[in-house]
C-alpha positions in Angstrom: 0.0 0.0 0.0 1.1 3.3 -1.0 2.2 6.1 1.9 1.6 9.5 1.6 4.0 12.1 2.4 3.0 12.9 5.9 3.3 9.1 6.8 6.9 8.9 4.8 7.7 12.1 7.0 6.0 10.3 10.6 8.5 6.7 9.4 11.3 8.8 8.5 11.3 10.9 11.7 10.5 7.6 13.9 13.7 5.9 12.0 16.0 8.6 12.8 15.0 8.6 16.9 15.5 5.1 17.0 19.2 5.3 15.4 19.9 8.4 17.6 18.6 6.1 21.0 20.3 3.2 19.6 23.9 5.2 18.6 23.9 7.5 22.3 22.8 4.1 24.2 25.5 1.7 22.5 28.3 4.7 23.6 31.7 3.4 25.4 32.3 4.5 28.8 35.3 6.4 26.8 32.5 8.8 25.5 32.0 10.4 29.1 36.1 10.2 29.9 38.2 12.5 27.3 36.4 11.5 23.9 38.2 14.3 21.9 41.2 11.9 22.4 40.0 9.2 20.3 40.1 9.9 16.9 37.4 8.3 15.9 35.0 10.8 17.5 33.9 13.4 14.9 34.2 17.0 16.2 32.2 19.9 15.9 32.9 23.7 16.1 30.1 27.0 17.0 31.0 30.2 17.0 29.0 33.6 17.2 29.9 36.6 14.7 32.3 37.7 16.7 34.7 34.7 16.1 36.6 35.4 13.1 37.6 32.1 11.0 40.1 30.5 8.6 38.0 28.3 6.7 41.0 26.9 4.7 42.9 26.3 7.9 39.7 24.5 9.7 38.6 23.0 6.3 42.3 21.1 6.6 41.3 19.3 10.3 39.6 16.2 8.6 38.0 15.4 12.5 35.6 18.5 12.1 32.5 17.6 10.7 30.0 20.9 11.0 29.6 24.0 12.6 26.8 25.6 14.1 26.6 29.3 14.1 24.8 31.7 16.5 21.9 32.8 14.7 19.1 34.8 16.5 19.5 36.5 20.0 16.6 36.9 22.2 13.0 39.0 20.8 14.3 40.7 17.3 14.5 44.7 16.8 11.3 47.0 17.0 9.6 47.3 13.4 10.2 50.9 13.5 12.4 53.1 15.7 10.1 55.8 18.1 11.1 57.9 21.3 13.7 60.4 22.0 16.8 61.0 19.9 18.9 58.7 22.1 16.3 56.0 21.8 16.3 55.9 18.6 19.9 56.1 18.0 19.8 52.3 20.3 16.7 51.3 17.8 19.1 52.0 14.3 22.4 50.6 15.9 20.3 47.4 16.7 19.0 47.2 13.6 22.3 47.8 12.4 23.6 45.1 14.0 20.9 42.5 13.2 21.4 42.8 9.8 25.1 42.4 9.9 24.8 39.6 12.3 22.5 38.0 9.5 24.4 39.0 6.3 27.4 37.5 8.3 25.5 34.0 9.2 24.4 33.6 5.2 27.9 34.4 4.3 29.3 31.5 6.8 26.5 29.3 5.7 27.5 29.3 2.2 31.1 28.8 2.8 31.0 26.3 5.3 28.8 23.7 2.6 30.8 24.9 0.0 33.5 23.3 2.3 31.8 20.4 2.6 31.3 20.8 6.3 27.3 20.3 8.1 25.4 23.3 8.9 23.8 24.5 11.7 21.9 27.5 13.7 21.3 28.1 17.6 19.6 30.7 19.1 20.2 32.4 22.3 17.4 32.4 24.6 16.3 35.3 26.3 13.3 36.4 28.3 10.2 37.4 26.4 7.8 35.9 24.1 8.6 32.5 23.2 6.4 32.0 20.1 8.1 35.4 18.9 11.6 34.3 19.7 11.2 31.0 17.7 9.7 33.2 14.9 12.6 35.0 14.9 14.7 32.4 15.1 13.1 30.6 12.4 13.4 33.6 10.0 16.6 34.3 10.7 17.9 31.0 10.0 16.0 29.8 6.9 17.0 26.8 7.6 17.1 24.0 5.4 16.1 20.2 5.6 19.7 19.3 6.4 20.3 22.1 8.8 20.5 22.1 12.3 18.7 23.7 14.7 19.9 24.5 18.3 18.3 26.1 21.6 20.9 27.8 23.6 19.5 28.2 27.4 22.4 29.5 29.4 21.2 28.6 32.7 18.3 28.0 34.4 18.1 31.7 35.5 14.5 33.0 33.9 15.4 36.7 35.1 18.9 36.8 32.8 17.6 33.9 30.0 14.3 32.1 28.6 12.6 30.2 31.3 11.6 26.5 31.1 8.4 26.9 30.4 8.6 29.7 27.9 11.4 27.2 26.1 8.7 24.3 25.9 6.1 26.3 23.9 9.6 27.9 22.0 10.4 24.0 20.5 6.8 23.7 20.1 6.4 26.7 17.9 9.7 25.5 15.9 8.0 21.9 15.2 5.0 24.5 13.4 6.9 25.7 11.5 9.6 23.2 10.3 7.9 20.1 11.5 11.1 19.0 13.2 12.9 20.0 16.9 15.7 22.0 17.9 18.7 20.0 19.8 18.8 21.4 23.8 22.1 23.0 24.7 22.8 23.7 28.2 24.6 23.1 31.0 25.0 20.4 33.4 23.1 22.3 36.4 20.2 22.9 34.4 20.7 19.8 32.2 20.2 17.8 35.5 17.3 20.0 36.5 15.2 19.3 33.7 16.5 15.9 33.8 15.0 15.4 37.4 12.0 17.2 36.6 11.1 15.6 33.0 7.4 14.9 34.1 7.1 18.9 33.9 9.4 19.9 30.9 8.2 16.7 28.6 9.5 18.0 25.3 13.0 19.5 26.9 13.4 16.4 28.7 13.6 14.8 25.3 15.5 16.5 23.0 18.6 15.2 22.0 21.1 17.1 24.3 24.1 19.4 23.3 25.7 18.8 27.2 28.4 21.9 27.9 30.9 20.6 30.6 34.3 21.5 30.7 35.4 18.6 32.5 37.7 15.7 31.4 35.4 13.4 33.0 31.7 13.2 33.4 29.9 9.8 34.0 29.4 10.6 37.5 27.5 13.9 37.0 25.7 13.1 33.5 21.9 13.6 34.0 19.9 10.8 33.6 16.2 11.0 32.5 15.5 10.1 29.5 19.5 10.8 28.6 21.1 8.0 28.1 23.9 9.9 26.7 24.8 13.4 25.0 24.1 14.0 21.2 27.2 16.6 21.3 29.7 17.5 24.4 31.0 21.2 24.2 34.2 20.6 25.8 36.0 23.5 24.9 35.8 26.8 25.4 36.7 30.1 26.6 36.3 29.2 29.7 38.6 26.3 29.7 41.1 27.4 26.9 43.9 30.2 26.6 47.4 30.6 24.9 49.1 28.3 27.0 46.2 25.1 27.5 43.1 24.2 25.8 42.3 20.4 25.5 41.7 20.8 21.9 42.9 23.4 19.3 41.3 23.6 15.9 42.9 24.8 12.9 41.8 28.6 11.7 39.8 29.3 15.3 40.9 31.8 18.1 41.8 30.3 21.5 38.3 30.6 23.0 36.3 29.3 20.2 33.9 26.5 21.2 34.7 22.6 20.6 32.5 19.8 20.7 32.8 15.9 20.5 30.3 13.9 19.6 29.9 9.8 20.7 30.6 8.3 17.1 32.6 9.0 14.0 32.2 11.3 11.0 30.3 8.9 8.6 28.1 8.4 11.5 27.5 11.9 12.7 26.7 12.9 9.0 24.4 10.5 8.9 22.2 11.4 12.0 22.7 15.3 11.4 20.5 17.1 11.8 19.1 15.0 14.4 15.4 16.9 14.8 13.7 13.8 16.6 12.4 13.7 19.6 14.0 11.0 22.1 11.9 7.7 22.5 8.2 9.8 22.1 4.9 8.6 21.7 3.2 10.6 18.9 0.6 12.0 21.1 3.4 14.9 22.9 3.2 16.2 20.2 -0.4 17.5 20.2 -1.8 20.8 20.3 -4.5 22.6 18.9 -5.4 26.6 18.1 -6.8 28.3 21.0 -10.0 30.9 19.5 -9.0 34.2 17.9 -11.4 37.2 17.9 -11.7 39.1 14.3 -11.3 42.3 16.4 -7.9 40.4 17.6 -6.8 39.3 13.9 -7.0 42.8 12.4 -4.7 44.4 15.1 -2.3 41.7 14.7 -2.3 39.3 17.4 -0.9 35.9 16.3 -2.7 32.4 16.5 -1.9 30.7 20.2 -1.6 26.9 21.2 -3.0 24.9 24.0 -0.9 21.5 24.8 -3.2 18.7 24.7 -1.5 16.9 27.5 -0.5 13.0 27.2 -1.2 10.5 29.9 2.0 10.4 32.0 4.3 7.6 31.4 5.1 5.6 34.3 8.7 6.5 34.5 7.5 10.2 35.0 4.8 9.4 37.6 7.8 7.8 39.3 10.0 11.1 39.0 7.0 12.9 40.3 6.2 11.3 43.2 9.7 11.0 44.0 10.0 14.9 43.5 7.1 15.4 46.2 8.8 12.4 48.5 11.9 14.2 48.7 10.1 17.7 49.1 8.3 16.4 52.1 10.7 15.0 53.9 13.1 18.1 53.7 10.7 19.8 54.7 10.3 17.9 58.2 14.2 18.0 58.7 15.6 20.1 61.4 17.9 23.0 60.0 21.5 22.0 60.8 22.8 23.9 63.5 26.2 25.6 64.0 28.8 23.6 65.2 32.4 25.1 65.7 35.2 22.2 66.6 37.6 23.7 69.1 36.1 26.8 69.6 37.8 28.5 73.0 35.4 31.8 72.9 33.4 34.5 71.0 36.6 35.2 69.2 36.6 31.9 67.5 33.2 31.6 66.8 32.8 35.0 65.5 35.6 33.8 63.3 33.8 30.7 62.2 30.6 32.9 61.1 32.7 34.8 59.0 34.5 32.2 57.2 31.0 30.5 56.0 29.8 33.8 55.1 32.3 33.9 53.0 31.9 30.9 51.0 28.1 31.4 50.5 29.2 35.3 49.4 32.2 33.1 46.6 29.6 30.7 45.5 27.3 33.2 44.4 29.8 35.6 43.0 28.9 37.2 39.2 31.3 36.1 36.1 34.8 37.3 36.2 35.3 40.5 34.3 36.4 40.0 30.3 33.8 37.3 30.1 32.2 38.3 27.2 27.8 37.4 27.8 27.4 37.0 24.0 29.8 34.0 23.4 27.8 30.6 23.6 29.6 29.0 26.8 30.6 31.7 28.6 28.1 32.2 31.4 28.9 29.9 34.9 26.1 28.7 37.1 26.5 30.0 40.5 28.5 25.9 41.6 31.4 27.1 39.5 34.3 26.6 41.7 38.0 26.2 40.9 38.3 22.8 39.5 35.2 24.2 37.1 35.2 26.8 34.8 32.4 25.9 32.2 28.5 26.2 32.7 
């Protein structure tokens, strides 16, 4: 019996999850200690348009298989530029810099296949609109079938980036328009977060993940969930990498440009780019209909909304749930610790004590170091950075 096109799209889509789950889940526990040692791991470089590029030089590091380039950044520019002469001088010089961003990431785009290298886009979440942002995103991009697509949440800090929420309805309004997902990046805080938390962030929880860790080692902290391993590792950085050390150096890239590994080889990679699938999904997640608009509504503008049509949990997330609430209720029946100073001979040493946890909490919640520049994918630490970690 003959398919039609949205069933060869449903069995094509289906296929690819099931050799994503199948490559990620038959990884060596060499993928989670120093991959990029192994050269049979493909590698993978993103940059923003601030990174300038020898394409001949990277071209010549046969390891490198694509490069995914910062494409949108939060809501885009006003339509039109209003409000006192310094406002709109910030209006035009964002504008300004939008379209040079964009000329810049078509340029890239076209030199990077020409190269023979796989293309892809990530946008940089920020608060706001969701729907908008993946609009933008979307025409930013233009991507094409064999591009892909990449959400960039920082940290799970919904004053500074896209909350969780608003970046569920964001993949949902990217699988509108392109029938297809965005890859998560993020770090290994809020990795773990969602990870614990997958009955409430159901499409997050399943995308395939681009994990950022700037550790040599990582099988101990991986999240679990539905991740049975990463899709691709950004182990380099500019937070891990400078003139004198980096743990990997590609050809024609400035010391701070961003490296990642992924858990098989080029022919492989190539073949599952651009990923797009959702990890081990029944078809129902994906479900929502129009919510009603008014005519009144339509004529000044307003875009369509979508309710979720929610899915029956599965029994592994009813599990996470109720483990959520266990552990919530018991901490909240434990006693605060109390103080306890060893060898304390008077107020003198106790008053010292005080001070020196004081300052720990005070270090552990400390802003970035200065230089770090905000922009560059990688570059913002959750609060846990400490020495031995760098990266977010």
């Amino acid at each position: 019996m003959p398919l039609n096109g949205r069933t060869r799209k449903f069995h094509r889509t289906t296929a690819l999850a099931a050799a994503l789950a199948a490559a990620i889940g038959a990884a060596q526990a060499s993928d989670f200690s120093e991959p990029w040692k192994r050269d049979d791991r493909a590698l993978v470089i993103d940059a923003y348009e601030y990174n300038p590029i020898d394409w001949n030089a990277l071209a010549s590091d046969k390891r490198i298989v694509g490069f995914i380039n910062k494409a949108s950044d939060g809501m885009p520019p006003p339509y039109s530029c209003s409000g006192s002469e310094t406002e709109q001088r910030l209006c035009k010089a964002l504008w300004k810099r939008h379209a040079v961003a964009r000329e810049l990431f078509q340029t890239r785009k076209v030199v990077a296949k020409a190269l023979g290298l796989e293309w892809g886009a990530y946008h940089l979440a920020r608060p706001g609109n969701p729907v908008e942002q993946a609009d933008n995103f979307i025409d930013f991009a233009e991507p094409g079938p064999d591009d892909l697509l990449a959400l960039d949440i920082e940290d799970n800090d919904p004053e500074k980036w896209m909350s969780l929420e608003d970046a569920e309805e964001f993949v949902r309004q990217v699988h509108r328009r392109v029938g297809r997902f965005p890859i998560l990046y993020t770090n290994e805080v809020t990795a773990s977060h969602i990870a614990t938390n997958r009955y409430r962030y159901r499409l997050l929880s399943r995308l395939p993940l681009w994990y950022a860790r700037y550790k040599p080692e990582v099988s101990a902290s991986f999240p679990k969930g539905h991740w049975s391993g990463y899709a691709l590792w950004q182990f380099a950085a500019q937070a891990n990498c400078g003139r004198l050390s980096c743990p990997y150096r590609a050809a024609g890239t400035p010391n701070d440009i961003d490296v990642n590994v992924a858990p098989m080889d080029a022919a492989e990679l190539r073949s599952q780019w651009p990923f797009g699938a959702l990890i081990d999904v029944p078809v129902d997640y994906l479900a929502s209909v129009p919510l009603p608009l008014s005519r009144e509504a339509g004529m000044r503008g307003e875009r369509v909304t979508y309710a979720a049509v929610a899915a029956p949990p599965t029994f592994d997330e009813l599990g996470a749930a109720l483990k959520a609430r266990w552990i919530a209720l018991r901490n909240a029946f434990r006693r605060p610790p109390l103080l306890v100073a060893q060898q304390m001979h008077g107020i003198a040493d106790y008053v010292a004590v005080v001070r020196r946890r004081t300052q720990a909490v005070l270090v552990s919640q400390g802003t970035p170091p200065g230089g770090i520049d905000p922009i560059a994918t990688g570059s913002i630490k959750p609060a846990e950075a400490a020495a031995t970690q760098t990266g977010p």
